[in-house]
C-alpha positions in Angstrom: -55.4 1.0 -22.7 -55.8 -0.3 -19.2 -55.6 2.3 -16.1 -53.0 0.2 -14.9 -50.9 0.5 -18.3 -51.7 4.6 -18.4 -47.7 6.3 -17.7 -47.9 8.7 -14.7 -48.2 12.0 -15.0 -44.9 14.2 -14.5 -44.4 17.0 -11.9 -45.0 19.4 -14.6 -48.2 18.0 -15.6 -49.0 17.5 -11.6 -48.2 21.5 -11.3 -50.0 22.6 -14.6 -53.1 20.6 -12.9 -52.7 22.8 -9.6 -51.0 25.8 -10.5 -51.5 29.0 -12.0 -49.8 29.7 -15.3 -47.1 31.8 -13.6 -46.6 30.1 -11.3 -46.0 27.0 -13.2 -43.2 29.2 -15.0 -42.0 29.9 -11.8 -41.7 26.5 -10.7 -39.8 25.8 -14.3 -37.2 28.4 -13.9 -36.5 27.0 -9.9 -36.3 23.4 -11.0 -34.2 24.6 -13.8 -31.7 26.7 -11.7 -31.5 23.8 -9.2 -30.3 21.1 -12.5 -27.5 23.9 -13.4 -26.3 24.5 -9.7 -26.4 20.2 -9.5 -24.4 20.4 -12.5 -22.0 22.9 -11.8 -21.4 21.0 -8.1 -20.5 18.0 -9.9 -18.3 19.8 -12.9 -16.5 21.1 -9.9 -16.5 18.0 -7.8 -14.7 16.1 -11.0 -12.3 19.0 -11.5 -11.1 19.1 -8.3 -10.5 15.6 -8.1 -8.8 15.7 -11.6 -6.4 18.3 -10.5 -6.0 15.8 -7.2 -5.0 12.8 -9.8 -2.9 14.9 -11.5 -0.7 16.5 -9.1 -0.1 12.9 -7.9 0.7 11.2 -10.8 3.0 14.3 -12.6 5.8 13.7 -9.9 5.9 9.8 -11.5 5.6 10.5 -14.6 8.4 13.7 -14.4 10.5 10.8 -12.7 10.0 8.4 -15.7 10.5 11.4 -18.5 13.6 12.4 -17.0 14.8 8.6 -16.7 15.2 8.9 -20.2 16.5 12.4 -20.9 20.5 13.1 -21.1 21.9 14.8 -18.4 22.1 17.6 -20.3 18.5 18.2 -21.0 17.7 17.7 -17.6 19.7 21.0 -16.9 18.5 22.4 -19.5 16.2 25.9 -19.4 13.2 26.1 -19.8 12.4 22.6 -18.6 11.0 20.1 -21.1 8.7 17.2 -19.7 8.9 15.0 -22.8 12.5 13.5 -23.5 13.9 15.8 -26.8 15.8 12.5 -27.7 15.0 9.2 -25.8 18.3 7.6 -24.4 18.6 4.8 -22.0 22.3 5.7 -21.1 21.3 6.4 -17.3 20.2 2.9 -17.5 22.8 1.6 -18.8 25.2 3.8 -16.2 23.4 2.9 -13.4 23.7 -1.1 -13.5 27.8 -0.4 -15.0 28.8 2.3 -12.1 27.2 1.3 -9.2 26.2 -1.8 -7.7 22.3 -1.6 -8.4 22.0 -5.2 -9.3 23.4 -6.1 -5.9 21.4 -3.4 -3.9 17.9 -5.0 -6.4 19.0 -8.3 -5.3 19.0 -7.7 -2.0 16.0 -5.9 -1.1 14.2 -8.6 -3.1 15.7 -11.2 -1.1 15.0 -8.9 2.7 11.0 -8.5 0.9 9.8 -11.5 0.1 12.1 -13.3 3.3 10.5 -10.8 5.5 6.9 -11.1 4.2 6.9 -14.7 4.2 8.0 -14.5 7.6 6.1 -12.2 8.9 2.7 -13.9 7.0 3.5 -16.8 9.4 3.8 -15.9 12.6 1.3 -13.1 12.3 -1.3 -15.8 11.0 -0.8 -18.3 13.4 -0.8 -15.1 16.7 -4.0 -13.8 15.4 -5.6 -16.8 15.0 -4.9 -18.1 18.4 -5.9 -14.5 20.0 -9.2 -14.7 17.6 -10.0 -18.2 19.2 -8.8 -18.8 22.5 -10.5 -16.3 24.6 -8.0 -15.9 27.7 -7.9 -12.8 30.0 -3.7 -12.9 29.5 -4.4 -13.1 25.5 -7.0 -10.2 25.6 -4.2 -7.8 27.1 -1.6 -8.6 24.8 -3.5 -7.7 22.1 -4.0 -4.5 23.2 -0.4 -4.1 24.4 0.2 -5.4 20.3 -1.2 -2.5 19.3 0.8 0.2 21.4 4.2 -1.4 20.4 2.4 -0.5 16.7 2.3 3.2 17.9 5.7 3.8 18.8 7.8 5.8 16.4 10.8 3.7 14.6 13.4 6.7 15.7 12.8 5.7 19.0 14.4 2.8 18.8 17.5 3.3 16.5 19.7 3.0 19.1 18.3 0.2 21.3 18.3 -2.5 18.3 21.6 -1.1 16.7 23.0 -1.7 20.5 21.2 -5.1 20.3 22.1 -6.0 16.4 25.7 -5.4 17.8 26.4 -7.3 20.8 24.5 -10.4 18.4 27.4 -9.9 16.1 24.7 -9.4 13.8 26.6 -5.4 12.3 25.9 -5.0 8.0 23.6 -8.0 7.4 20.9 -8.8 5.9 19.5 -11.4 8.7 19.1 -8.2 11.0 16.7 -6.7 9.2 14.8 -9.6 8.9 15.0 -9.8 12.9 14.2 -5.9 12.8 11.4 -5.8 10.1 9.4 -8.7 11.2 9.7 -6.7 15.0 8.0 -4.0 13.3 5.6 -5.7 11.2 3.9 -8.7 13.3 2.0 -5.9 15.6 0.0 -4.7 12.6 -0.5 -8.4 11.1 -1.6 -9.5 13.8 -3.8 -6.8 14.7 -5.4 -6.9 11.1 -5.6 -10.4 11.2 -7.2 -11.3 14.0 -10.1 -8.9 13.2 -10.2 -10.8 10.5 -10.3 -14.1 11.7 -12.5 -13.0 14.3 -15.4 -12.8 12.0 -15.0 -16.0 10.3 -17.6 -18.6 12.0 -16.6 -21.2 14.2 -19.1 -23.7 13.0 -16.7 -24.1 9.8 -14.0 -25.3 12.1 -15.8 -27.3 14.7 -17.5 -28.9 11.0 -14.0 -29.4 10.3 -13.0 -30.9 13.7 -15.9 -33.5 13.9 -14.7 -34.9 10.8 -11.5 -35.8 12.2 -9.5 -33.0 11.4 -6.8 -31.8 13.7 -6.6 -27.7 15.0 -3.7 -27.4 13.1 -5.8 -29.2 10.0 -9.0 -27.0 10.4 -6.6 -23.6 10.4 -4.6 -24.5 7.6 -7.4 -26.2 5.2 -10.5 -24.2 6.4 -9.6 -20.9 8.2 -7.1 -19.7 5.9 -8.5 -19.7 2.9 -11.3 -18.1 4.3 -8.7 -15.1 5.0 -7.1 -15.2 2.0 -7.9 -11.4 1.2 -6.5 -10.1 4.5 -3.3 -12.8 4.3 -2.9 -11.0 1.1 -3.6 -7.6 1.9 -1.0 -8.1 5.2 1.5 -9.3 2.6 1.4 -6.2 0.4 2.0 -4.0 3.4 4.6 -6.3 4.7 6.3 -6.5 1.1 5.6 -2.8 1.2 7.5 -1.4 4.1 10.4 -4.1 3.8 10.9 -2.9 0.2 10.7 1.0 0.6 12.6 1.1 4.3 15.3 2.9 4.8 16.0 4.0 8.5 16.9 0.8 9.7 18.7 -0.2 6.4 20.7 2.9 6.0 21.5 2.6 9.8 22.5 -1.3 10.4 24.1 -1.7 6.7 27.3 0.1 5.6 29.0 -1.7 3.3 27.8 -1.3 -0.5 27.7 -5.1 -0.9 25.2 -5.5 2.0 22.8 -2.4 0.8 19.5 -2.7 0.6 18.3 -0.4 -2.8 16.9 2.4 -0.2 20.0 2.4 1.6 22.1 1.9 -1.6 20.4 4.6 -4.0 21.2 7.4 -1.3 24.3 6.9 -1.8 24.2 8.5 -5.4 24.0 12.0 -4.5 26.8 13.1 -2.4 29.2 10.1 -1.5 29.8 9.3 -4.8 30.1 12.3 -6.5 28.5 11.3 -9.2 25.6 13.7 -9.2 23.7 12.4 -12.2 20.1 13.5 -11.5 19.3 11.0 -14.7 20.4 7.9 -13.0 18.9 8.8 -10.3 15.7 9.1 -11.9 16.2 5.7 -13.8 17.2 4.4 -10.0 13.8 5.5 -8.6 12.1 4.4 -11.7 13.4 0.7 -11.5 12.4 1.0 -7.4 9.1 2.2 -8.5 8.0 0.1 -10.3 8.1 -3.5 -8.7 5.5 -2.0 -6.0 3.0 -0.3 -8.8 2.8 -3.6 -10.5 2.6 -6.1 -7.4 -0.2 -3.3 -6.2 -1.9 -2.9 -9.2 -2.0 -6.7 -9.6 -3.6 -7.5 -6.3 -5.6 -4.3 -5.6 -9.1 -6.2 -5.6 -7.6 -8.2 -2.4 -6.0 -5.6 -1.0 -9.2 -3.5 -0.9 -11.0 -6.5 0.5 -8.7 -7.3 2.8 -8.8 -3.7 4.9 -12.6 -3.3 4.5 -12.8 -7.0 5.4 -10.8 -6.3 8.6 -12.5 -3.5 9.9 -15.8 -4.2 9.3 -15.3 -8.0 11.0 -13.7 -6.9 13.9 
């Protein structure tokens, strides 16, 4: 066997070489104590972020247990977790008493309106902030990012005064005014970080070809964003979805609830108090978001780290 091909010697061999015999046992029992206190740190590294997991996803999965319990197991004592006998009458009671399917209807219709919207405008803001470098454009970004930081209870009153007066009182079109208010400060904020670190040879590529600005955005830039479009439109989808401040404030009529708005009204004003419809309510609310999440995750992940490490 070549010297090259001869294995190394290990750190015990090294120490048996150098040190005395006790000392070499010495040197064991450290290196030993130092594996099981590595170990232990790590068992206890993975526990507590097991017991993290866990106390996350119980609530959720309580929620969907109790969905399909009776409404007399759900009072029952001691609690069970798993249904004693499966029923899908809260289900059933939720879509035949109340006006779910409306309230479903209508956030769906408020989301993906509002997102689309919102997608736009923010795209087209960013990118002109990312590429024309004007003093007046450089301070309104930064002012875009205070009108971010302002809390949403500030401003109940102000936009219900202005909703009013534009006659605009228990419809849907003023939350799409009132949403994509809230939203295009944090798309366009994300979004021009993002385009900011796309090159502009690509474009001026694009432009010497013959293409037009609008041309080079839409068929060059953009799909080179596509992970922070996407990500902007999961948080857009997001908060339009799950809102309920403005809803509960600018829509009273059943008909013109949106489903955070709308389930509220199950405890209390209705006098229903079924805590197993409610449960099937928040299931059926849940649910949309965990899939369109879990779906698109890869992007979504992309798009944030994308965005802050570009900008």
């Amino acid at each position: 066997m070549d010297a090259v091909d001869k294995p190394k010697p290990t750190l015990e061999r090294q120490m048996s070489f150098s040190l005395s015999p006790k000392a070499v046992t010495r040197k064991r029992h450290t290196l030993s104590r130092v594996r099981i206190l590595r170990a232990i740190r790590r068992g206890a590294a993975y526990l507590a972020l097991i017991l993290v997991v866990v106390s996350m996803v119980f609530p959720l999965i309580w929620m969907i247990f109790s969905s399909f319990k009776s409404e007399q197991e759900i009072y029952q004592y001691p609690p069970t977790i798993l249904p004693q006998h499966f029923t899908l009458a809260a289900y059933r009671d939720l879509f035949r008493l109340t006006a779910f399917s409306t309230w479903f209807q209508n956030s769906v219709v408020v989301s993906v309106g509002v997102t689309l919207i919102a997608l736009i405008l923010s795209a087209m803001g960013a990118y002109a902030l990312a590429r024309f470098h004007y003093r007046p454009f450089q301070v309104f970004s930064r002012l875009i990012l205070f009108a971010y930081m302002v809390p949403a209870i500030l401003m109940v009153i102000p936009i219900f005064q202005i909703v009013w007066r534009l006659h605009l009182g228990n419809k849907l079109s003023s939350l799409f005014l009132v949403y994509n208010a809230i939203l295009l400060p944090y798309g366009i904020w994300t979004l021009r970080a993002y385009f900011a670190g796309i090159p502009h040879e690509i474009e001026e590529a694009a432009l010497i070809d013959g293409a037009s600005r609008f041309q080079a955005f839409y068929q060059v830039v953009l799909p080179q964003a596509l992970p922070g479009l996407i990500s902007t439109a999961l948080f857009a989808f997001h908060v339009a979805w799950n809102e309920y401040l403005f809803a509960s404030v600018l829509l009273w009529s059943s008909r013109s609830m949106t489903l955070s708005a709308g389930v509220s009204t199950l405890i209390g004003e209705t006098a229903m108090y079924s805590w197993s419809m409610l449960m099937a309510a928040a299931v059926l609310v849940t649910l949309p978001v965990i899939v369109l999440f879990s779906l698109l995750q890869g992007f979504l992940i992309a798009g944030w780290g994308g965005g802050a490490v570009k900008g």
